[in-house]
N, CA and C atoms as an extended XYZ file, in Angstrom:
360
Properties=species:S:1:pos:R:3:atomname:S:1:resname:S:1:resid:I:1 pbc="F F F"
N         0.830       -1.183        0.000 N   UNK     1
C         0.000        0.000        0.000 CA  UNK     1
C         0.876        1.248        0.000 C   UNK     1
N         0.356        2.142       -0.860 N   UNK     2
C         0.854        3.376       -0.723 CA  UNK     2
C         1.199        4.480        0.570 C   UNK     2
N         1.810        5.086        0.743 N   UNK     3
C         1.862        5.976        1.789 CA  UNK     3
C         1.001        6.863        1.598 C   UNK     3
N         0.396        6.926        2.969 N   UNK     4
C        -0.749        8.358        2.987 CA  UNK     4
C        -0.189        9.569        3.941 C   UNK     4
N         0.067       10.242        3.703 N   UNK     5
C         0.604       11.282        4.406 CA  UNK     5
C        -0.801       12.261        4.787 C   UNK     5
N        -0.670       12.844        5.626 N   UNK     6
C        -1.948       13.843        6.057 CA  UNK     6
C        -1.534       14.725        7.046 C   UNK     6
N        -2.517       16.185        6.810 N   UNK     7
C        -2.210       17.123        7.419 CA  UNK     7
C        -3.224       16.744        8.637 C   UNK     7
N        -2.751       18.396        9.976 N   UNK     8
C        -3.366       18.042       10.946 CA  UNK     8
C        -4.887       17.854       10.483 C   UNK     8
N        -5.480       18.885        9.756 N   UNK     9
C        -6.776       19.524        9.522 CA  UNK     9
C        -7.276       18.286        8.440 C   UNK     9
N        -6.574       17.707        7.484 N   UNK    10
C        -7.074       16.790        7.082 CA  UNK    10
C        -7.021       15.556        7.559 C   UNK    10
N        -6.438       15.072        8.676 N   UNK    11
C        -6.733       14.069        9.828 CA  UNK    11
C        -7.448       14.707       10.639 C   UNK    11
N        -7.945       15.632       10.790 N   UNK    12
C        -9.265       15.508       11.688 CA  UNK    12
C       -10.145       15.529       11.446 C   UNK    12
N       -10.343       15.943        9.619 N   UNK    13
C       -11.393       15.998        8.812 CA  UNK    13
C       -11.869       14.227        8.705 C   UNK    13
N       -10.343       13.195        8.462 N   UNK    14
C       -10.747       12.163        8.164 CA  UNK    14
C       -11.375       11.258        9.710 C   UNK    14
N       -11.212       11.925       10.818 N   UNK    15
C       -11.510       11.371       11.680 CA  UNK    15
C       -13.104       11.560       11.863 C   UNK    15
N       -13.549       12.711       11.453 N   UNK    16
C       -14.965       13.310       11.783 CA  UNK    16
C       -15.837       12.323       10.697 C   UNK    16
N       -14.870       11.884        9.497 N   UNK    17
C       -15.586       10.719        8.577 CA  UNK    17
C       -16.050        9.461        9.606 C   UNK    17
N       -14.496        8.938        9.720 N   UNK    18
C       -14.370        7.549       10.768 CA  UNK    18
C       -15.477        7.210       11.641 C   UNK    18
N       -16.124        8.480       12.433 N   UNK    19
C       -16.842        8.502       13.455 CA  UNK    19
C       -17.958        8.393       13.072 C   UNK    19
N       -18.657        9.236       12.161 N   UNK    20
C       -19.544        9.175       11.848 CA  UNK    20
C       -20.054        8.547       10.034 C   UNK    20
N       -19.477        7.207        9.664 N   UNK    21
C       -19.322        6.669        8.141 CA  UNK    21
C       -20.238        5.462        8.645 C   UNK    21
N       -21.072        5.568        7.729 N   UNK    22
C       -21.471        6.214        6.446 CA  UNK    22
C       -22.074        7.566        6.759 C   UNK    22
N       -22.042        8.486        5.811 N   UNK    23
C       -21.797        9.878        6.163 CA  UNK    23
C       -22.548       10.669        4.491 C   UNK    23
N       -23.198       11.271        4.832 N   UNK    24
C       -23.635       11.837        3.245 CA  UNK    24
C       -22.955       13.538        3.244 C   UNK    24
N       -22.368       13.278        2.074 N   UNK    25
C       -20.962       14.562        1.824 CA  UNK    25
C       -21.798       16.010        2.394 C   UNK    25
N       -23.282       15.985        2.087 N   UNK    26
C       -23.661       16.959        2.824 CA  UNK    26
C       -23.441       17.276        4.121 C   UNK    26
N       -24.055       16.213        4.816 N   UNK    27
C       -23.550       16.113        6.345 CA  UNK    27
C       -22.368       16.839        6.393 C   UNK    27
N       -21.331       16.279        6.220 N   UNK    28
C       -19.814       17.092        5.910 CA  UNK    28
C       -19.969       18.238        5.891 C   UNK    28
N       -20.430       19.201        4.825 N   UNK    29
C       -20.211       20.560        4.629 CA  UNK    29
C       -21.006       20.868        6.078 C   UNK    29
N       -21.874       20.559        6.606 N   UNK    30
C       -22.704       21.152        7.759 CA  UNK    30
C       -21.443       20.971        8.498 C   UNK    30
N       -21.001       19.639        9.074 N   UNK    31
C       -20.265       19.953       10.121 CA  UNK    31
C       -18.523       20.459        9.940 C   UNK    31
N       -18.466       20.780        8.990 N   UNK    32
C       -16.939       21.208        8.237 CA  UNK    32
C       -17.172       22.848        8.643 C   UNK    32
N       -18.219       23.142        8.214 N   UNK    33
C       -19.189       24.684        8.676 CA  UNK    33
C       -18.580       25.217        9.910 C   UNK    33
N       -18.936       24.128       10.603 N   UNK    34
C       -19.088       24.246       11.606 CA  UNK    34
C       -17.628       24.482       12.720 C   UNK    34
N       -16.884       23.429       12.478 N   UNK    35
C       -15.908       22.676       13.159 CA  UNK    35
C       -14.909       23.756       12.372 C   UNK    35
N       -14.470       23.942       11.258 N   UNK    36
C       -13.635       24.494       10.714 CA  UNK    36
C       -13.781       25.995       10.156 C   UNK    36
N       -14.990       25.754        9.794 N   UNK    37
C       -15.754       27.675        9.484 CA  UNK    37
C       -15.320       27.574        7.722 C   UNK    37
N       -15.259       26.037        7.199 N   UNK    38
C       -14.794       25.824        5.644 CA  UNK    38
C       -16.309       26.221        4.637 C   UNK    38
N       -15.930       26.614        3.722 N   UNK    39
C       -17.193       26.802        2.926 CA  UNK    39
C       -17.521       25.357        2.124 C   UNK    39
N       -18.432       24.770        1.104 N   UNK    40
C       -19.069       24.274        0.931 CA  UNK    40
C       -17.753       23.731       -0.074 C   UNK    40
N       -17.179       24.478       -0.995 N   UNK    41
C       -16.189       23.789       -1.568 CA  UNK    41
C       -14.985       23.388       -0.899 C   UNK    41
N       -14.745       23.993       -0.158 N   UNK    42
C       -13.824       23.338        0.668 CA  UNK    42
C       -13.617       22.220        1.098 C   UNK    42
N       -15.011       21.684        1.669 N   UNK    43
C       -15.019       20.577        2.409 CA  UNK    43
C       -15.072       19.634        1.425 C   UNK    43
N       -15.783       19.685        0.109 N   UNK    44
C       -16.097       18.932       -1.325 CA  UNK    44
C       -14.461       18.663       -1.678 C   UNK    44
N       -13.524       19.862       -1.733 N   UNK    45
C       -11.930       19.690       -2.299 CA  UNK    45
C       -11.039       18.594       -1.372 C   UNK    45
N       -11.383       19.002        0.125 N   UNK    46
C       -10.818       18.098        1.332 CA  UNK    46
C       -11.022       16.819        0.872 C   UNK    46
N       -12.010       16.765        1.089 N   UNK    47
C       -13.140       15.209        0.741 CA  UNK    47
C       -12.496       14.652       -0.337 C   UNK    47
N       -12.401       15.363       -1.757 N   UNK    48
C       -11.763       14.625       -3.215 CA  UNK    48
C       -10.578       14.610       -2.738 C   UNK    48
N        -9.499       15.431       -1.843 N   UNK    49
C        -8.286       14.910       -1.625 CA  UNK    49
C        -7.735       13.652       -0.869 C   UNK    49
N        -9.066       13.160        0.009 N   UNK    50
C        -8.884       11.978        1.313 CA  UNK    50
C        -9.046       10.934        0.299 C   UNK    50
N       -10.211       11.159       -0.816 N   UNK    51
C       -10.720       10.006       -1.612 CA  UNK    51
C        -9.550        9.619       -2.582 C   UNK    51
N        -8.601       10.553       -3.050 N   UNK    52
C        -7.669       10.711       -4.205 CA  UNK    52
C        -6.451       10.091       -3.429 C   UNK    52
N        -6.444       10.043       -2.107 N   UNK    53
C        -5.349        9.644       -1.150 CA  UNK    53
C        -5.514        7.945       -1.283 C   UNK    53
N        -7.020        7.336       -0.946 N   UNK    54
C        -7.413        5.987       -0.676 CA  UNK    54
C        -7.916        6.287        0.205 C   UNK    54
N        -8.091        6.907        1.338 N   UNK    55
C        -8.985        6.760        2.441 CA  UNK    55
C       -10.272        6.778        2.300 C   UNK    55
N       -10.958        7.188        1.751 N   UNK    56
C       -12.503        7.066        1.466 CA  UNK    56
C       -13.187        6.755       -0.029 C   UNK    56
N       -14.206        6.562        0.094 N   UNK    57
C       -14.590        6.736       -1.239 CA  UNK    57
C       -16.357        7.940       -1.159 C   UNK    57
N       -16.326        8.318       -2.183 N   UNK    58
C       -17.649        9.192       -1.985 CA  UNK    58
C       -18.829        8.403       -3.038 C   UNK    58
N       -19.514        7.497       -3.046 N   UNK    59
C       -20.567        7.088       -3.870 CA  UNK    59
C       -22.262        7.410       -3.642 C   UNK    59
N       -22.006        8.345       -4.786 N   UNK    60
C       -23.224        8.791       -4.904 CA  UNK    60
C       -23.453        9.891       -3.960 C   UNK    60
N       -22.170       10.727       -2.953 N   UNK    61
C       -22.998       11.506       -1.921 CA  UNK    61
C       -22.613       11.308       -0.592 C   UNK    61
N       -22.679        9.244       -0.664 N   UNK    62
C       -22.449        9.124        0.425 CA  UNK    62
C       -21.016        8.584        1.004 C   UNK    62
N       -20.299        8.938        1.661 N   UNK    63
C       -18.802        8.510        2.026 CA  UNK    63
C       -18.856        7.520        3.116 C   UNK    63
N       -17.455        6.473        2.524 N   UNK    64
C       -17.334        5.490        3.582 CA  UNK    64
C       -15.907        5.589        3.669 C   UNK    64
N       -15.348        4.187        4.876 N   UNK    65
C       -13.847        4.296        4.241 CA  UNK    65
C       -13.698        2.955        3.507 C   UNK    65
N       -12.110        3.179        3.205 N   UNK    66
C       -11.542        2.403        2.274 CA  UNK    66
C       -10.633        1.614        3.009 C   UNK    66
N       -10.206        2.399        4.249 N   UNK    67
C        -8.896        1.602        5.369 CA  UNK    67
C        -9.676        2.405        6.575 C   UNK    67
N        -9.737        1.382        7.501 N   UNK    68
C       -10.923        1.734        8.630 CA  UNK    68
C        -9.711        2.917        9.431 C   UNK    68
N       -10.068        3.391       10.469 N   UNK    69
C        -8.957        4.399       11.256 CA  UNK    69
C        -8.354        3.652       11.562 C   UNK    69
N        -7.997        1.992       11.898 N   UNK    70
C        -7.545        1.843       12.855 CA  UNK    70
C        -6.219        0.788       11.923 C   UNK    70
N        -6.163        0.305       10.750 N   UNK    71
C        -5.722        0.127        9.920 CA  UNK    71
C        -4.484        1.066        9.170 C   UNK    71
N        -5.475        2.793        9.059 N   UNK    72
C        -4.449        3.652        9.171 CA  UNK    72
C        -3.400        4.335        9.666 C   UNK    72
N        -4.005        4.217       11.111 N   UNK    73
C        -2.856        4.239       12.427 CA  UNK    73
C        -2.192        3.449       12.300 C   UNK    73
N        -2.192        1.922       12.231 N   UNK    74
C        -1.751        1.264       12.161 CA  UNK    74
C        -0.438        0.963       10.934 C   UNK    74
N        -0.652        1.462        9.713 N   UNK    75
C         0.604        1.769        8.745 CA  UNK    75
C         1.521        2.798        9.493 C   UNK    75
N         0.597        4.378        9.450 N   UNK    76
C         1.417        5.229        9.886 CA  UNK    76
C         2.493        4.779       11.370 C   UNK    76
N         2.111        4.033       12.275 N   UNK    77
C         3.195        4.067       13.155 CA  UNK    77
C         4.222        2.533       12.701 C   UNK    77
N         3.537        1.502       12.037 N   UNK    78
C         5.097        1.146       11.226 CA  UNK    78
C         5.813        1.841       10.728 C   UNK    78
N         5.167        2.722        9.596 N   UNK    79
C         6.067        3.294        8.920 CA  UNK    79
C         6.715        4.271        9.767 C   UNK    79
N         6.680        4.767       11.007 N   UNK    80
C         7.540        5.585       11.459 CA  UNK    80
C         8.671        4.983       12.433 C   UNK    80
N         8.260        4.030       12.841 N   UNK    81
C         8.708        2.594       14.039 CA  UNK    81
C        10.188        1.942       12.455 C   UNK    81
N         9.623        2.239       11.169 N   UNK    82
C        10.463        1.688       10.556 CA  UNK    82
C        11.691        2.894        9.764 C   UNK    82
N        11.151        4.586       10.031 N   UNK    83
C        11.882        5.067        9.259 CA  UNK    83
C        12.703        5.602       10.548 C   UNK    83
N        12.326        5.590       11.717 N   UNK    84
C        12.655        6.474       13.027 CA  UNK    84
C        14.063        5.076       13.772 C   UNK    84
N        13.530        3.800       13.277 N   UNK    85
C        14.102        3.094       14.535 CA  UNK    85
C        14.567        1.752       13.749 C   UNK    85
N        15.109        1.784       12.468 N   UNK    86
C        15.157        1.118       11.517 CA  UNK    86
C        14.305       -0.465       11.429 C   UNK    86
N        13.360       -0.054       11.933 N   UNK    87
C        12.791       -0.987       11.669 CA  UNK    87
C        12.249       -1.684       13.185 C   UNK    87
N        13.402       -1.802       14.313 N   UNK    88
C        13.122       -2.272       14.983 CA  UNK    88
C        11.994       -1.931       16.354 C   UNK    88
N        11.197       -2.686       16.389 N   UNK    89
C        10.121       -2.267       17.349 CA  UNK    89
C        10.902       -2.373       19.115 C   UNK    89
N        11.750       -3.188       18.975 N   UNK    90
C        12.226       -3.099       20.805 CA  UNK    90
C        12.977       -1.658       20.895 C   UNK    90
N        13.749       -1.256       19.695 N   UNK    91
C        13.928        0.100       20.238 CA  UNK    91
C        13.250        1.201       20.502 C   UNK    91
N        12.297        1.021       19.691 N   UNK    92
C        10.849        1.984       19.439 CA  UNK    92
C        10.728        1.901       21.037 C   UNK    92
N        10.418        0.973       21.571 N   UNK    93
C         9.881        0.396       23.163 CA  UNK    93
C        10.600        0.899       23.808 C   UNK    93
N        11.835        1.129       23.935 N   UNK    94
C        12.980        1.373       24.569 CA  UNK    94
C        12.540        3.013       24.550 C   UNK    94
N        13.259        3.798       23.550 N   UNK    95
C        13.001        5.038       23.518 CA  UNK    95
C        11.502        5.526       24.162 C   UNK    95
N        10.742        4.853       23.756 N   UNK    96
C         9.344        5.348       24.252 CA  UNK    96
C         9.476        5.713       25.448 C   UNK    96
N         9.431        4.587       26.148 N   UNK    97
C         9.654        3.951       27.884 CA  UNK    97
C        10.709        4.985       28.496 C   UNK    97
N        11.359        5.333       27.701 N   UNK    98
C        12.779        5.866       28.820 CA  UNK    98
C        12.545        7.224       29.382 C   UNK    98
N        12.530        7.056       30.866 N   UNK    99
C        12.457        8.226       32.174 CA  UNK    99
C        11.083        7.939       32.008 C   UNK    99
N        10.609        6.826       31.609 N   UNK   100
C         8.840        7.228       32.304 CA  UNK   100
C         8.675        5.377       32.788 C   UNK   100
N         8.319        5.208       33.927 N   UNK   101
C         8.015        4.061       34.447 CA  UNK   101
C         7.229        3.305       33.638 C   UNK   101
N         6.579        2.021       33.521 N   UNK   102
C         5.523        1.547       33.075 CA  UNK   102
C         4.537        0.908       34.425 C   UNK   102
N         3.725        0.837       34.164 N   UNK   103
C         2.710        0.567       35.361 CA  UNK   103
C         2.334       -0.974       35.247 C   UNK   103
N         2.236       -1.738       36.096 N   UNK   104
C         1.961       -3.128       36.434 CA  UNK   104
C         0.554       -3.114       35.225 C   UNK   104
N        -0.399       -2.415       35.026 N   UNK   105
C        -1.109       -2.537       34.249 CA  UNK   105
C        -0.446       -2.492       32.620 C   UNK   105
N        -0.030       -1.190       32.185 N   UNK   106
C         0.733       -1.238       30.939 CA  UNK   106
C         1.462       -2.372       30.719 C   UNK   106
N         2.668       -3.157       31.497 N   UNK   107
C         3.026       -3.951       31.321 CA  UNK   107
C         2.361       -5.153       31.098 C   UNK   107
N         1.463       -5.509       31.999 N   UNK   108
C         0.547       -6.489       31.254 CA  UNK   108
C        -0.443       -6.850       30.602 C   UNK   108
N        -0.942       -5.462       29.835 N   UNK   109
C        -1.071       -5.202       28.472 CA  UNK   109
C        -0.028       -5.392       27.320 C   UNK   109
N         1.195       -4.966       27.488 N   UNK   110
C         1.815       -5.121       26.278 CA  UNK   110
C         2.648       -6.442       26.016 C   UNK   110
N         2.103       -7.351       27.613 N   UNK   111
C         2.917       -8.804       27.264 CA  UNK   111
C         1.337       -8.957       26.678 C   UNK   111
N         0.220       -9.205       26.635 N   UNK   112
C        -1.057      -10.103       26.112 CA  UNK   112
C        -0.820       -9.411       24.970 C   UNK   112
N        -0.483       -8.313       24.728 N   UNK   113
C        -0.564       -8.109       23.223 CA  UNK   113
C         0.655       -8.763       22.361 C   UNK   113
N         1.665       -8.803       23.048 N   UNK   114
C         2.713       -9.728       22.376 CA  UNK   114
C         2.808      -11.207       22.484 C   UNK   114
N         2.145      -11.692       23.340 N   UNK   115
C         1.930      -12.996       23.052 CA  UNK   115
C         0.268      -13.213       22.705 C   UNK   115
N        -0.183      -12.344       21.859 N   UNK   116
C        -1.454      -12.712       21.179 CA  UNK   116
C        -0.441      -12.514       19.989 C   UNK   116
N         0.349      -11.326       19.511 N   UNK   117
C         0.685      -11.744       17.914 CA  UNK   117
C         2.286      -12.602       18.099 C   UNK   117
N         2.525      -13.428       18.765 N   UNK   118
C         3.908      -14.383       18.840 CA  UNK   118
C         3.699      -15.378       17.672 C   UNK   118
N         4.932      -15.253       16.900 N   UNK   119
C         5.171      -16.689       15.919 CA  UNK   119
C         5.025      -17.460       16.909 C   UNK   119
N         4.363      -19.013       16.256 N   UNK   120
C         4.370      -20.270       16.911 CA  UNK   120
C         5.550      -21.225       16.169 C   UNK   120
């Protein structure tokens, strides 16, 4: 998959999709109105730029996505876990963690999450 890069304003535009998809592009301009103070083309140009990216599609009016939010988060922090820390996720962990404790809870969250995705 391609890289999606996004601004703040157009990640929060695509989040206000996420939340509320399926979503009719009108809806949008009301709350784009609103939230941003964007005029009617604006939010229509935003919108063709998220869709022109892969994140959504607009049919007929109505917008869905194409890569759910959580899919997209999910590239974006490989790809930074891979351009920041060559790749490796224990350093990622390392740097994260360092001068800040982890809590008996965090920690055993991030062992169930690592031994839910462990090679067998």
């Amino acid at each position: 998959m391609q890289e999606i890069q996004l601004g703040v304003i157009e990640a929060r535009y695509a989040d206000m999709i996420w939340e509320r998809e399926p979503v009719t592009s009108s809806e949008l301009v009301k709350l784009t109105a609103v939230e941003f103070n964007w005029k009617r083309t604006t939010a229509h140009n935003v919108l063709r730029r998220l869709c022109d990216k892969g994140l959504f599609r607009n049919d007929n009016g109505v917008v869905t996505s194409v890569i759910s939010r959580e899919e997209f988060y999910s590239l974006q922090s490989r790809k930074y876990v891979e351009d920041s820390f060559d790749g490796s996720l224990p350093a990622f962990i390392a740097a994260f963690t360092k001068g800040k404790p982890l809590t008996e809870e965090e920690t055993e969250e991030i062992r169930r999450i690592i031994d839910g995705r462990r090679e067998v």
